[in-house]
BAVO-898068 format. One record per residue: residue in three letters; x, y, z of N, C-alpha, C, O in turn. Coordinates in steps of 0.05 Angstrom, whole numbers, plus 32768, in hexadecimal, padded with zeros to 4 digits. Example, Ala and Ser with C-alpha at 12.3 -4.5 7.8 and 13.67 -1.06 7.14 Angstrom:
<recs>
ALA81087F8E809C80F67FA6809C81087FBE809C811D7FBE80A9SER81017FD3808E81117FEB808F81028001809D810C801780A1
</recs>
This chain:
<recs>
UNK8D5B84ED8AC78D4284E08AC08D3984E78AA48D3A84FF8A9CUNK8D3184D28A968D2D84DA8A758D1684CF8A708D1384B78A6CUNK8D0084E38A708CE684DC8A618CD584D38A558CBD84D08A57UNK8CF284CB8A3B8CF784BE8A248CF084A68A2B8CDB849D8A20UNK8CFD84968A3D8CF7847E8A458CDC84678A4C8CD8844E8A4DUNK8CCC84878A538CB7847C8A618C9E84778A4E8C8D84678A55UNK8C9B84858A328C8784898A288C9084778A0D8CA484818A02UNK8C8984668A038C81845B89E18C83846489C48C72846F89B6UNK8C9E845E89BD8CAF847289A98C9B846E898B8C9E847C8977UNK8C82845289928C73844489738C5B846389718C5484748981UNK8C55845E89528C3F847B894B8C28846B89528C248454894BUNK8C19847A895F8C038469896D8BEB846B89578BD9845A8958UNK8BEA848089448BE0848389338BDC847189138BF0846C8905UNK8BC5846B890E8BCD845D88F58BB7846888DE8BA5847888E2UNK8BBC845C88C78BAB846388B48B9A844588B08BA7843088AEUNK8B7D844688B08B6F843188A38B7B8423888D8B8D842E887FUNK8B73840D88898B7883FF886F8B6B8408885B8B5284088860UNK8B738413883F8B69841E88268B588434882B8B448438881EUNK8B60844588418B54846288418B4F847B882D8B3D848C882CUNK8B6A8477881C8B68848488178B66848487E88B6B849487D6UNK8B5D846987EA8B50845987D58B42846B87CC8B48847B87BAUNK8B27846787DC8B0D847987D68B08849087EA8AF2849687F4UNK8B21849D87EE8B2284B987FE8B1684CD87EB8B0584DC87F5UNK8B1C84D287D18B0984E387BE8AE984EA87C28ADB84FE87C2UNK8AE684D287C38AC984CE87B58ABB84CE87D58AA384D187D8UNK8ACF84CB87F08ABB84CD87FE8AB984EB880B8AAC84F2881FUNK8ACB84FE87FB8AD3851688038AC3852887F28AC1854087F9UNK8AB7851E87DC8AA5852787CD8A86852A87D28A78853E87D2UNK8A80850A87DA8A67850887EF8A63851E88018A4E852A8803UNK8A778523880E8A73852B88338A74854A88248A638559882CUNK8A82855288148A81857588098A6B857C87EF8A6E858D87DDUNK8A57856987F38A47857187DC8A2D858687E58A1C858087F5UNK8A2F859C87D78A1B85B387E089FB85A787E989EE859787DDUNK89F685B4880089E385B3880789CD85C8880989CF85DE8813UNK89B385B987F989A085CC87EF898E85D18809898385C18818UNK898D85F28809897D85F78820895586028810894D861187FEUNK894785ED8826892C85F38814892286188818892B862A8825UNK890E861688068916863D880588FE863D881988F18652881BUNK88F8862E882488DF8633884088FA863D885688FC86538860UNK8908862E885A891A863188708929864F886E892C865F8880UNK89348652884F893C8674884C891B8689885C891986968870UNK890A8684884A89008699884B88F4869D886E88EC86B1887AUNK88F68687887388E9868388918903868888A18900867A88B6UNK8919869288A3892F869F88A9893786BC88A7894586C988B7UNK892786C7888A892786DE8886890786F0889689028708889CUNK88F786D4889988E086E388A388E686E988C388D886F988CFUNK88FE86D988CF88FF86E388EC890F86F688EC890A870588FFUNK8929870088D6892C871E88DC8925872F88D98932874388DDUNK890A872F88CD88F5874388C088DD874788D688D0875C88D7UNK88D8872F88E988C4873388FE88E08743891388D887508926UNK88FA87408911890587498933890F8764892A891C876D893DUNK890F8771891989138788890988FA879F891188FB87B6891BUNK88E5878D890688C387A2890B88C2879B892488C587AF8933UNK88C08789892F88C18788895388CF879D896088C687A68976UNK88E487A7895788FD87B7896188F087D3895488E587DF8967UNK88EE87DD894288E587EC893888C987F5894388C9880E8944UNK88B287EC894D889987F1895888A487F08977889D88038985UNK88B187E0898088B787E489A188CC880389A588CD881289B9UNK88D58803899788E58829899188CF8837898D88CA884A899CUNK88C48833897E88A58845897D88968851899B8894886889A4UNK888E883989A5887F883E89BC888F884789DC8882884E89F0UNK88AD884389DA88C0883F89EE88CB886489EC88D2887589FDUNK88C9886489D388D7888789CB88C0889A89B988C288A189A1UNK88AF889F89C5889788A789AF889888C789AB889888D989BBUNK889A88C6898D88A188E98986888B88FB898C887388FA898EUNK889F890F898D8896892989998883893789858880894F8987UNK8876892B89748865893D895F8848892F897688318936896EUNK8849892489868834891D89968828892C89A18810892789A6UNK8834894689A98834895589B9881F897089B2882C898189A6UNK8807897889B687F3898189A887FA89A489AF880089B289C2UNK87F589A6899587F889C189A087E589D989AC87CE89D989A6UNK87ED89EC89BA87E089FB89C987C58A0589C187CD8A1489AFUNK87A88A0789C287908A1889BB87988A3189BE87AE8A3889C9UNK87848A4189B587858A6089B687858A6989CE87948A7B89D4UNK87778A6089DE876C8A6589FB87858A5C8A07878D8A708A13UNK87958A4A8A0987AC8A438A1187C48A548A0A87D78A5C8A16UNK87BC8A5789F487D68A7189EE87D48A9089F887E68A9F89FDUNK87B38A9689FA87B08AB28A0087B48AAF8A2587BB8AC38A32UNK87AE8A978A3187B48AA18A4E87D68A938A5687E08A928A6CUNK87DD8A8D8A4687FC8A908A51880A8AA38A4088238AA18A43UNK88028AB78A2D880C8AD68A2088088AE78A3C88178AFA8A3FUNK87F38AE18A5187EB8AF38A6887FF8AEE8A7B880C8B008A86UNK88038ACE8A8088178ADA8A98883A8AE08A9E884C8ADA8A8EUNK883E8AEE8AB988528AF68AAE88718ADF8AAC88708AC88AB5UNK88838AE78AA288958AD78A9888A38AC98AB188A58AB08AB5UNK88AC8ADE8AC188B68AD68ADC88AA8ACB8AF788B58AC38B0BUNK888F8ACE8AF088738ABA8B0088758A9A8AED886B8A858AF6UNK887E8A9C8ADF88768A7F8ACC88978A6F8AD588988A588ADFUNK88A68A798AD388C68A708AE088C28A6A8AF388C38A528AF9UNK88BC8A7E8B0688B68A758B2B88A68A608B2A88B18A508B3AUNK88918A578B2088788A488B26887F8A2C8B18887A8A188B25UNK888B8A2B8AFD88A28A128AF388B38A0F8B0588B289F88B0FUNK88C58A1F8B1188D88A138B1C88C88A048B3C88D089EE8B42UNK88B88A0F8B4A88B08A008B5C88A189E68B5288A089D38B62UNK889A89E58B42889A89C58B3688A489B78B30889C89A18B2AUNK88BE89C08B3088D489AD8B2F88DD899E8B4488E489868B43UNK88DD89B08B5B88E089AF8B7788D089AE8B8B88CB89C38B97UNK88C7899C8B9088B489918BA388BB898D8BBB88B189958BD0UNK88D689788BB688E089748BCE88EB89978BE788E4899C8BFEUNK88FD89A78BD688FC89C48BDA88E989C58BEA88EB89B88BFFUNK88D689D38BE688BD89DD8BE588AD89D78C0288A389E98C0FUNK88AC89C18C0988AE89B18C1F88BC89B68C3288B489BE8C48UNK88D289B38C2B88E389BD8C3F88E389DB8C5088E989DF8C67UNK88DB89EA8C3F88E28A018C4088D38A0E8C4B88DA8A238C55UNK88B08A018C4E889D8A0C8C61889D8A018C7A88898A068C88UNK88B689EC8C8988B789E88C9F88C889F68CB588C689EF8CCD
</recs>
């Protein structure tokens, strides 16, 4: 069986009449630079400048640094110089552990 037979040996393809006459000039038309108005730049540059500070202020409030963190009064410093080191461990670590803690008085 030969394949050959079945399918249309003519180029089904053709070229228009005088295509390629004024193929220059219409190849010139269709590639001639196009002016972009400078509203459209700058209004392009202004949305990666709003999603930049958007990103930038949402990291702000999402991760907020540790200089927030106030530091101790005098009175705060002189009554934890009083207690002792291994009362302050014990008493953190049961705050950690809650769940523990619970348990442990049943």
């Amino acid at each position: 069986m030969n394949l050959n037979n079945y399918f249309d040996k003519s180029n089904p393809f053709s070229v228009p009449e005088n295509y390629f006459i004024d193929f220059q000039t219409k190849m010139e038309q269709m590639t001639r630079p196009v002016m972009i108005p400078w509203y459209r730049q700058v209004r392009s540059w202004a949305a990666v400048a709003a999603a930049v500070a958007g990103i930038v202020i949402g990291t702000h409030f999402m991760f907020p640094s540790q200089s927030s963190v106030q530091p101790l009064s005098d009175e705060e410093t002189y009554v934890l110089s009083q207690v002792d080191e291994s009362a302050l461990v014990d008493y953190l670590a049961s705050m950690d552990q809650p769940a523990n803690s619970a348990q442990e008085k049943e």
